[in-house]
N, C-alpha and C positions, 0 to 999 in steps of 0.2 A: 504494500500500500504506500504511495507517496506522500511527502510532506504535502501540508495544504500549504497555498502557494502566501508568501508576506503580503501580498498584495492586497489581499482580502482584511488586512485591518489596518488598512492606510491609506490609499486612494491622495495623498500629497501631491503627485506628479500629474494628476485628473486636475488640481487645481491650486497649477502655480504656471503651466506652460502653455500658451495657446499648440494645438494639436490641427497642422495643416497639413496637407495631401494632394496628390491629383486629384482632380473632380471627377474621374469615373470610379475611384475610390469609392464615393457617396451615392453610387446607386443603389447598394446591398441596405442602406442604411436609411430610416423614417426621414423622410424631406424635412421633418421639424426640428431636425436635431444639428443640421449642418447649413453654416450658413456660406455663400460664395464669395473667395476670395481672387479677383478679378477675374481673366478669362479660364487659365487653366488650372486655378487652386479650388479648394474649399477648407475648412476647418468645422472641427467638433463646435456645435452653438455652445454658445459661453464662453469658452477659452477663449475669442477674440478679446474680451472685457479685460478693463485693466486692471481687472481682479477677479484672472480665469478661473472660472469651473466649468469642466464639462457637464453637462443638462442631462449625460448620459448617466452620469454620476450617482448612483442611490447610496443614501446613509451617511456619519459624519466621518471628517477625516481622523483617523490615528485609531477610528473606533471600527466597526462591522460596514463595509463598504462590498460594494458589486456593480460592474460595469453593466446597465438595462443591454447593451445591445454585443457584449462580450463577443459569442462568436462571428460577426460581422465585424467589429472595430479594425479600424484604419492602421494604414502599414506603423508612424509613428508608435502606436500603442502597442503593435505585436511586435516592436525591434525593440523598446526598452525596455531593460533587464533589473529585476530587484539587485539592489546593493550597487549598480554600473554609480557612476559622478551625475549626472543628471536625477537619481531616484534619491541618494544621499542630499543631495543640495535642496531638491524639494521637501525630506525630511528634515531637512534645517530649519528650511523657512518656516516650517507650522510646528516648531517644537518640539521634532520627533528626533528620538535617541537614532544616532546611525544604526541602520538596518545588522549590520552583520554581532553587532554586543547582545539584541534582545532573543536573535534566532540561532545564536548559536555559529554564524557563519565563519569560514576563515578566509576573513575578504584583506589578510595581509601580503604582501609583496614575498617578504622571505616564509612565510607558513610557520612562521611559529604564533603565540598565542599575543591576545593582547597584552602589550607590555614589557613581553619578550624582546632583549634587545636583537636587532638583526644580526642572520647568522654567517650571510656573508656583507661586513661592512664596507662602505666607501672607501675608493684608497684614499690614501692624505694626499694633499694638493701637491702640484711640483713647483719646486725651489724657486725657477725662476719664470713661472709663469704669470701673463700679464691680464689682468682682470679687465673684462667685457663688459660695456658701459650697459646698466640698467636699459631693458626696452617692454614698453607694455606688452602684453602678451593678447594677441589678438583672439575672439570666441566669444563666448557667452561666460559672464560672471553669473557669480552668485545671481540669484535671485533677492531682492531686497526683503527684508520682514515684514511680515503681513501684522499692521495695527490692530490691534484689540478693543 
């Protein structure tokens, strides 16, 4: 029998990220729930909002959550992965402990435990190497915190 999946009592990434797609994506899925994003997008209704949730969305976040139209949802929803940097960051924004401390997960780089120091560490820097002038790093940041 499988784990049941983290998803089902958190639903954070349903409402922190607008969810766009192809627009023949939105055929499979109720006209009411997807609104059009110019000629060749659509998005999940709600996650356009500057304070997305998707409409497909039933129940609170962090609590007993289910996507209304699960096996139909758009390619977005079926590529992101519980614990991935986008599902941790949306458990940020709503106050949720990172996913891999409450399920048990080992979402560390070297596989040892939390808090375990790495097992194989960074070398030390070389002697006379010349430091690379700070540059933003381009992508999506955080998500900002949702007011209360």
């Amino acid at each position: 029998m499988s784990e049941p999946s983290p998803c089902t009592t958190c639903g954070a990434c349903c409402a922190t990220y607008r969810v766009s797609f192809y627009w023949a994506e939105a055929e499979p899925l109720p006209a009411t729930l997807t609104r059009p994003l110019g000629r060749w997008y659509a998005c999940m209704a709600g996650t356009e909002q500057p304070r997305p949730r998707c409409e497909a969305l039933a129940g609170d976040i962090g609590g007993s959550v289910a996507c209304t139209v699960y096996e139909q949802r758009p390619s977005p929803c079926r590529e992101l992965q519980p614990g991935e940097d986008k599902c941790q960051r949306a458990r940020r924004r709503h106050g949720l402990p990172p996913l891999g401390i409450e399920v048990g997960l080992d979402l560390s780089i070297d596989g040892g435990g939390p808090g375990d120091p790495p097992t194989d560490p960074l070398p030390a820097p070389m002697p006379n190497a010349v430091p690379l002038p700070v540059v933003a790093a381009e992508g999506p940041s955080d998500p900002p915190p949702l007011a209360h």
